[in-house]
C-alpha positions in Angstrom: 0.0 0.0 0.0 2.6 2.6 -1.1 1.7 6.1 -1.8 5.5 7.3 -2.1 7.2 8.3 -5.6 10.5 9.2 -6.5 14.5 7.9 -5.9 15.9 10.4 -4.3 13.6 13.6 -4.4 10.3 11.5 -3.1 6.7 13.0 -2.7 4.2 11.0 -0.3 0.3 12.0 -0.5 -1.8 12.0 2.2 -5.6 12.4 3.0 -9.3 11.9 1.9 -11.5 14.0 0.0 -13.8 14.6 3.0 -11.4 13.7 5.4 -10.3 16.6 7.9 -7.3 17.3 5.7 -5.1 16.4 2.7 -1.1 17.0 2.3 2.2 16.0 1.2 5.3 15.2 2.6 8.3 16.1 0.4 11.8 14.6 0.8 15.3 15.1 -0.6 14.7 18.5 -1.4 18.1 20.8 -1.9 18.2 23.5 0.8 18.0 26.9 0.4 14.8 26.8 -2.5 12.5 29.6 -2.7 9.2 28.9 -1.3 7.0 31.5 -3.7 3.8 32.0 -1.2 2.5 33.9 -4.7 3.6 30.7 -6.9 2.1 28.0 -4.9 -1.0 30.5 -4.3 -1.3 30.5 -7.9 -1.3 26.9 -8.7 -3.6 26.0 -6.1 -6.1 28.2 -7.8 -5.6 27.0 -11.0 -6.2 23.5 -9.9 -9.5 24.3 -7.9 -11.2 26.1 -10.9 -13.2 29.1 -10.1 -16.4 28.8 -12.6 -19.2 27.3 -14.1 -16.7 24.9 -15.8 -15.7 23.6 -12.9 -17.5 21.9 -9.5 -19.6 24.0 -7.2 -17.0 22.8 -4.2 -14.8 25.5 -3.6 -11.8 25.0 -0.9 -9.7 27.8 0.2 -6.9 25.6 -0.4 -4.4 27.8 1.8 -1.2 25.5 1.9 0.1 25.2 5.7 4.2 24.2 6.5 4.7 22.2 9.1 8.5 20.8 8.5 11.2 21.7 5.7 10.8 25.5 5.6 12.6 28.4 7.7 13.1 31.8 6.7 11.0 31.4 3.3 13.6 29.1 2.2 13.6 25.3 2.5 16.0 23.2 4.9 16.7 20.3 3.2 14.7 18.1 5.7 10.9 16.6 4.9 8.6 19.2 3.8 5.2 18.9 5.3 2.4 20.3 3.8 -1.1 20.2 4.6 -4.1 21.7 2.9 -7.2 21.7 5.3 -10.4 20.2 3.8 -13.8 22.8 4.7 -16.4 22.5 1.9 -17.0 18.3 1.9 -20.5 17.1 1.9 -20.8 13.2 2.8 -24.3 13.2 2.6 -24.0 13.3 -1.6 -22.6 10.1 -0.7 -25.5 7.9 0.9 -25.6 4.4 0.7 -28.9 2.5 -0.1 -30.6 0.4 2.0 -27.6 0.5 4.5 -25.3 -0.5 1.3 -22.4 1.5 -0.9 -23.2 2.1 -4.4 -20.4 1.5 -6.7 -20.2 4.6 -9.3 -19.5 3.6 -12.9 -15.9 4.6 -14.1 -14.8 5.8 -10.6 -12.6 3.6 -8.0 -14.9 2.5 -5.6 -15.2 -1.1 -6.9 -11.6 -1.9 -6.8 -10.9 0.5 -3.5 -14.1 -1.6 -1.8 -11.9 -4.8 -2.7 -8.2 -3.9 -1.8 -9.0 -2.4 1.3 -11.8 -5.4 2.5 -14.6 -2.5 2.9 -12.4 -0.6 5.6 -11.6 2.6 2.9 -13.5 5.8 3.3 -15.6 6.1 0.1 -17.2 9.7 0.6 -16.4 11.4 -2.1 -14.2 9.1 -3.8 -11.6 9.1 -0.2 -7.9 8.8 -1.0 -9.0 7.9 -4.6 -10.6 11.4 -5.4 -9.3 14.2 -7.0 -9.0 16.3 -4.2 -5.7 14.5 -3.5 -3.6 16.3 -6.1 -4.1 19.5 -3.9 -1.0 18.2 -2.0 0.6 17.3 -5.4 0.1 20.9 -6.6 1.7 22.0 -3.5 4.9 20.0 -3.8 5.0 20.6 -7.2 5.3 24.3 -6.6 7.9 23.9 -4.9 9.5 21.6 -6.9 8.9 24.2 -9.9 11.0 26.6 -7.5 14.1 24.7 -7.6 13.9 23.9 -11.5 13.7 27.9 -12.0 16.8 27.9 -10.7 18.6 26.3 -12.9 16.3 27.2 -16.0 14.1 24.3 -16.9 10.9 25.7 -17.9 7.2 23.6 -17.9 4.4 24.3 -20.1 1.0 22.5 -20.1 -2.0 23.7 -22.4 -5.4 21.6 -23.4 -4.4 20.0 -27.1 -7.8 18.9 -27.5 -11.2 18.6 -25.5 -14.6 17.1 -26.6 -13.1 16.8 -29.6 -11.9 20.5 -30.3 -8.1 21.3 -31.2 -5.5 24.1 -29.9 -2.5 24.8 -32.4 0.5 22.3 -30.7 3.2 23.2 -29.4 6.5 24.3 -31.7 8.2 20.7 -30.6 12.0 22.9 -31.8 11.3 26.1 -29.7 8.5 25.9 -27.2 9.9 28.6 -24.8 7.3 32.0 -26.0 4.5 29.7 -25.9 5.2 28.1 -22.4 5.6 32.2 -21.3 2.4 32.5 -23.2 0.8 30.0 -20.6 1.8 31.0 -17.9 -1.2 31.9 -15.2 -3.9 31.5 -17.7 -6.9 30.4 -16.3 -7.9 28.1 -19.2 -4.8 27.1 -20.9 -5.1 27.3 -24.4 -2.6 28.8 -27.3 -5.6 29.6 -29.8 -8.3 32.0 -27.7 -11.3 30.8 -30.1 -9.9 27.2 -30.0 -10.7 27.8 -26.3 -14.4 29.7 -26.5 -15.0 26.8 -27.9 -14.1 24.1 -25.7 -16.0 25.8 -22.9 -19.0 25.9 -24.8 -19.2 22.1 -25.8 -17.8 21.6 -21.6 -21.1 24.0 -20.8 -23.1 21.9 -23.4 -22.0 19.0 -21.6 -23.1 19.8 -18.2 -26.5 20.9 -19.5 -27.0 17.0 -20.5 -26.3 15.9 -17.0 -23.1 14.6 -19.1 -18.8 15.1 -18.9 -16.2 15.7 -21.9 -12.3 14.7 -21.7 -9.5 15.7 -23.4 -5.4 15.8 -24.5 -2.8 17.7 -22.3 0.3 18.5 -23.8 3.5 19.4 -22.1 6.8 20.8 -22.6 10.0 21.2 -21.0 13.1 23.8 -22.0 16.4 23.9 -20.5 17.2 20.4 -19.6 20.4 19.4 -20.2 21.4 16.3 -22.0 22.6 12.9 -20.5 19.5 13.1 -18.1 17.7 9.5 -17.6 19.2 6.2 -17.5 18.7 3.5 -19.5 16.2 0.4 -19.8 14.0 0.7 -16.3 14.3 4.2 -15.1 13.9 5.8 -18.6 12.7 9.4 -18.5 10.0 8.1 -20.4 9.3 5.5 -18.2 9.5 7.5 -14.7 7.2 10.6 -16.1 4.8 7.9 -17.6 4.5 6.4 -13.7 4.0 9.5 -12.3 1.7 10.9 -15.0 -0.8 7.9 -14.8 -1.1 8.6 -11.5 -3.2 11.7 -11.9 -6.8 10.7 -12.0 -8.9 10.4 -14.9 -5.7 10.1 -17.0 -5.6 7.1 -19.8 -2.6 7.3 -21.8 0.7 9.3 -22.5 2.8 9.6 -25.7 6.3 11.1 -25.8 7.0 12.7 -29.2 5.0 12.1 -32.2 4.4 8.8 -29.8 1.8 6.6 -32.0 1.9 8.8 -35.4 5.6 7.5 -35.6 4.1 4.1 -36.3 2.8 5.1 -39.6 6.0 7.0 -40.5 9.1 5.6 -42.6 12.2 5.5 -40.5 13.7 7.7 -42.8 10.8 10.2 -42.1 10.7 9.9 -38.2 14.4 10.1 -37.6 15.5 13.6 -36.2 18.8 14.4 -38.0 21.4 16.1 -35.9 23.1 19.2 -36.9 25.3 21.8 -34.9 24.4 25.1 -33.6 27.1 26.9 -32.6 28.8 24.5 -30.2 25.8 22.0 -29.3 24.7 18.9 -30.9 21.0 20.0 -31.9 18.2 18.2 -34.1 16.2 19.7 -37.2 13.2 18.1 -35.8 11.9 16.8 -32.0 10.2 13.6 -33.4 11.4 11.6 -30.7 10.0 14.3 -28.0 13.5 15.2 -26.8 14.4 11.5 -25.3 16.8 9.3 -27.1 17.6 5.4 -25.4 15.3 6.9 -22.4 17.7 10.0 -21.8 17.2 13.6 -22.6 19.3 14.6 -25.8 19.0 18.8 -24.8 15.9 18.8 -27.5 12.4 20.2 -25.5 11.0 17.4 -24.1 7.4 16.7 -25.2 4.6 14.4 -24.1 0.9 14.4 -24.1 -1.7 12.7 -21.7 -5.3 11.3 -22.4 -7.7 12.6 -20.1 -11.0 10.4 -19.7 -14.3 12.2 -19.2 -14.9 13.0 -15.5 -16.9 9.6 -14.2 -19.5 11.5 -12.0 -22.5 12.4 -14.3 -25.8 13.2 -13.3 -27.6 10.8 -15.9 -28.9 7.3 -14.0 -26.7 4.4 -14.5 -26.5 0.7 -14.2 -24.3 -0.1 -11.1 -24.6 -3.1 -8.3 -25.6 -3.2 -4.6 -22.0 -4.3 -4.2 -21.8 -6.3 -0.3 -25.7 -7.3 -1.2 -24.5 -8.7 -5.0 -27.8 -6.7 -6.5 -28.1 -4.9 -9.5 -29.9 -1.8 -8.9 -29.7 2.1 -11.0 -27.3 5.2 -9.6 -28.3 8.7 -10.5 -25.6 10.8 -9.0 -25.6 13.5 -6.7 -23.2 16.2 -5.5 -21.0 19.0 -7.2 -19.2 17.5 -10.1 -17.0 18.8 -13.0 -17.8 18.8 -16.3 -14.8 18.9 -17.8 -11.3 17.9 -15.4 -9.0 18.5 -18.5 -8.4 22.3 -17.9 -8.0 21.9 -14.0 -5.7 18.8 -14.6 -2.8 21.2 -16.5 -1.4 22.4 -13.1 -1.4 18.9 -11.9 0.6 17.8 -15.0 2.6 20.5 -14.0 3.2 19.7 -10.9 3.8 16.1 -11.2 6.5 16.5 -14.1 8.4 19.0 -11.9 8.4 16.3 -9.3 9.8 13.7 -11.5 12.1 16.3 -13.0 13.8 16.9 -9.6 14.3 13.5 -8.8 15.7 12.4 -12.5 18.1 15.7 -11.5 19.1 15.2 -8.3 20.2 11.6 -9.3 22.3 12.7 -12.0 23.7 16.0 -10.4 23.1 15.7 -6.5 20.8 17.1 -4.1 22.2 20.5 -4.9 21.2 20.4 -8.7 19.6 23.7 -9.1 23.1 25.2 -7.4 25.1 23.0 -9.4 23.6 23.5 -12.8 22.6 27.4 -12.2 26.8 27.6 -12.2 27.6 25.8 -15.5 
């Protein structure tokens, strides 16, 4: 039962959704990193979501220190960070006839069955959504300490219900990840983006959810990051990423296009610029043999419709082995894609760190900030 990621820079969640509180505990951290009160403010709200787009639960979401930071500045021991929880509502989770109701497409089935009946299910528990509040927390710092050293993260919607944003430049992404930066809805076309909220608004107005593509990029890693076979940076962003709720499948690159492309086609070719080694084009999303070649590196997530819908469904009396109907109650999202950005975010700063702070130390945003 391990809620722990990372090598050497390792995040641990903590909490339920109507539990008192949720948090993280943040370890391996290089001392002496900012802690932005304005940054992690920021990305707290961009998670909750503040409109009609979004659920009707709305959390203050003011992120409390208990470990790791003196001064403003962190210590290099375990961060502790703990969000309080203030705006739950069990009762949008009753049970019938003294029995759970399993909810199509969300966790309760399988969390019912790990956890022999003894997990809290109100409002999807440990499972829910809410959990990434101490993901965006840690994250923020974590973005701290890569802004030291000048790796830059960028996350805008690609696609939702079905809609398209112009991609990212997968050579030069840098203006466009500026361009992002604090935007509520995080799109690089405006009218790609009245758009989407319209068919997410349609959506809610048939009791019904949309999903969606993210699409990520980072500048200013160096190359030789990642190691080979098992802890590919492929591989260790692709753990982390599918841990974010509601998310499906990941592609690095031009990921399952390259299938359909001649070899001569979806080779990058190398060619020099000035004194670095650079490539005409980022087919292979900046990672060659699971290690970063200097290129942006760029990856994109599937992210399923939200699961809690307001239109009745077939589900089971699950301890009672009865099928019965579920018309869901409660404040739900439409749309999770746009709120889900800052937790891609987040999460890839995280694994960023650690793949760092293996290769260069602890001290890695000092270290590299020199060279």
């Amino acid at each position: 039962m391990k809620n722990t990621f990372g090598n050497s820079v390792a995040v641990t969640l903590f909490g339920e959704s109507h539990g008192e509180a949720v948090g993280a505990v943040l370890d391996g951290m290089a001392p002496g990193i900012e802690i932005d009160e304005e940054l992690i403010a920021r990305q707290m709200r961009l998670r909750r979501g503040t409109d009609s787009l979004s659920t009707a639960r709305r959390e203050e979401d003011k992120v409390r220190f208990l470990s790791g930071v003196r001064a403003g500045k962190t210590t290099g021991t375990p961060i502790c960070m703990i969000i309080a929880n203030r705006n739950q509502n069990s009762a949008d989770y009753a049970v019938k006839d003294g029995a759970p109701m399993i909810r199509p497409g969300h966790a309760d089935l399988t969390g019912w069955i790990k956890y022999r009946g003894f997990n809290d299910p109100a409002g999807g528990g440990h499972f829910s959504g809410r959990i990434t509040a101490g993901l965006v927390a840690a994250g923020a710092v974590a973005l701290s300490a890569l802004k030291e050293c000048g790796v830059k993260i960028g996350t805008h919607i690609l696609s939702c219900a079905g809609i398209k944003d112009a991609g990212f430049d997968p050579v030069d992404p840098e203006k466009q990840i500026e361009e992002l930066c604090g935007k509520e809805f995080a799109v690089l076309d405006e009218s790609a983006g009245e758009k989407m909220k319209e068919a997410i608004l349609a959506a809610r107005e048939d009791l019904d959810s949309v999903g969606g593509v993210l699409e990520t990029a980072v500048t200013g890693l160096p190359a030789g990051v990642g190691e080979p076979w098992f802890d590919t940076v492929e591989g260790e962003l692709s753990h982390a990423l599918f841990s974010i709720p509601a998310v499906k499948g990941v592609e690095f690159g031009k990921g399952f296009a390259l299938a359909d492309m001649m070899g001569s086609k979806a080779n990058d070719p190398f060619r020099m610029k000035g004194s670095m080694i650079t490539t005409e084009t980022n087919n292979c999303g900046g990672i060659l043999g699971g290690i970063t070649n200097g290129m942006p590196v760029i990856f994109r997530t599937a992210v399923k419709p939200t699961p809690s819908i307001y239109k009745k469904q077939k589900t089971v009396l699950i301890d009672k082995g009865e099928d019965t109907e579920i018309e869901i109650k409660g404040r739900h999202d439409p749309a999770i894609v746009h709120r889900a950005r800052v937790v891609q975010d987040s999460v890839s700063a995280l694994v960023l760190c650690d793949l760092l702070s293996v290769r260069y130390g602890t001290d890695f945003p000092f270290i590299l900030a020199k060279k």
